[in-house]
N, C-alpha and C positions, 0 to 999 in steps of 0.2 A: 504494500500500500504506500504511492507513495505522501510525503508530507503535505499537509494545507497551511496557511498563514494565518494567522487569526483572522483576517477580513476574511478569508474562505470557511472559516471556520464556523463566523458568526451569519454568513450566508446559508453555508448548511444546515444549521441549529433553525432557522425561519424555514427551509425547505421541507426541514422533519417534521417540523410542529406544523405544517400543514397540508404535507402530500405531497405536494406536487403546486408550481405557481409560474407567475407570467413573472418579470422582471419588476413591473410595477407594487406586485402585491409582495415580495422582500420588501424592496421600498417600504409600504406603507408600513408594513411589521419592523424593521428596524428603528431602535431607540435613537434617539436626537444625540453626538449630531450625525444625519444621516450624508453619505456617500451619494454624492451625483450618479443619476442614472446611466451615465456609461459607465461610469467605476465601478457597479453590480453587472451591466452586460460583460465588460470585460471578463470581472472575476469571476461572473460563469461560465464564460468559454472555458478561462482555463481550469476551473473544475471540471468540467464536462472532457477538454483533454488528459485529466490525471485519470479520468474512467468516475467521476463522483456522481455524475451527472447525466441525464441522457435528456432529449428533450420529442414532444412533437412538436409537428409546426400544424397551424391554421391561419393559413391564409397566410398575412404578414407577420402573425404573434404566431410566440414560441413556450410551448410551457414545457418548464422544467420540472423536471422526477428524478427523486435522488436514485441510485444504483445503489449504494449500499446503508443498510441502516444506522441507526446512531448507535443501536449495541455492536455492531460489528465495528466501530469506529470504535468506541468507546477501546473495547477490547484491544483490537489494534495497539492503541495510543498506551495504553497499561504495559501491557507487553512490552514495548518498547521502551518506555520509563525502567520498567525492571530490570532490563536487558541491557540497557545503556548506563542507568548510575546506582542501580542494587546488584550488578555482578550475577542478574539471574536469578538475584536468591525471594523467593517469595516473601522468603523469613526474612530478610534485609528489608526488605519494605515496609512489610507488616511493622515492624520491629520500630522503623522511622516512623509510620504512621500513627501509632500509639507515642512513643516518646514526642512528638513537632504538636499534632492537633490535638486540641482537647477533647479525646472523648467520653461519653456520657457513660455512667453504668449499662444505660440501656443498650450502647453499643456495643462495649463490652459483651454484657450479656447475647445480644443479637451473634455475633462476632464466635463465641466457645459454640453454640448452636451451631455454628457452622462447619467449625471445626469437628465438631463429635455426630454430626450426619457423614463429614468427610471420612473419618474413622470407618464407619459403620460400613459402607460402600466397599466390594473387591476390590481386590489392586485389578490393575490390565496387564 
């Protein structure tokens, strides 16, 4: 997969949340301040050449549909954090992510659940 910029990033987050859209209808979904209407045609071409994108046409308009979901994204981007500045190691992350952010007992608690269904489960 390859990488997006944030401005592609924050186009595809408007794409997801609502299917599929014309150029205009980003537009109007994006927070202030918003990017000139060729600075979204552009930055969806070149999403749509990294493969994030694909479009119909009617007529003169073009509506865009993401290719790939935002879990598959989401994922991706994890992956690659882990892989890049945890050495791979789940447990290097996990491990940053409890000591940097604050989390709640409820995460905590959310979090061993997860862990002890993981247990539970064959190896492959």
């Amino acid at each position: 997969m390859k990488e997006i910029s944030a401005q592609e990033e924050r186009i595809m987050r408007v794409l997801w949340n609502l299917g599929q859209g014309l150029i205009r209808d980003v537009l109007n979904e994006l927070e202030e301040p918003k990017p000139p209407y060729t600075t979204i045609a552009s930055t969806v071409r070149l999403l749509e050449s990294k493969g994030y994108l694909t479009h119909k046409v009617y007529g003169n308009t073009h509506m865009y549909i993401p290719l790939i979901t935002q879990e598959e994204y989401s994922k991706g981007r994890i992956n690659h954090m882990v892989s890049n500045f945890f050495q791979g190691s789940v447990s290097n992350f996990l491990s940053f992510m409890v000591k940097e952010k604050e989390i709640s007992p409820n995460e905590i608690e959310d979090l061993q659940k997860f862990i002890d269904e993981a247990e539970k489960k064959p190896k492959k």
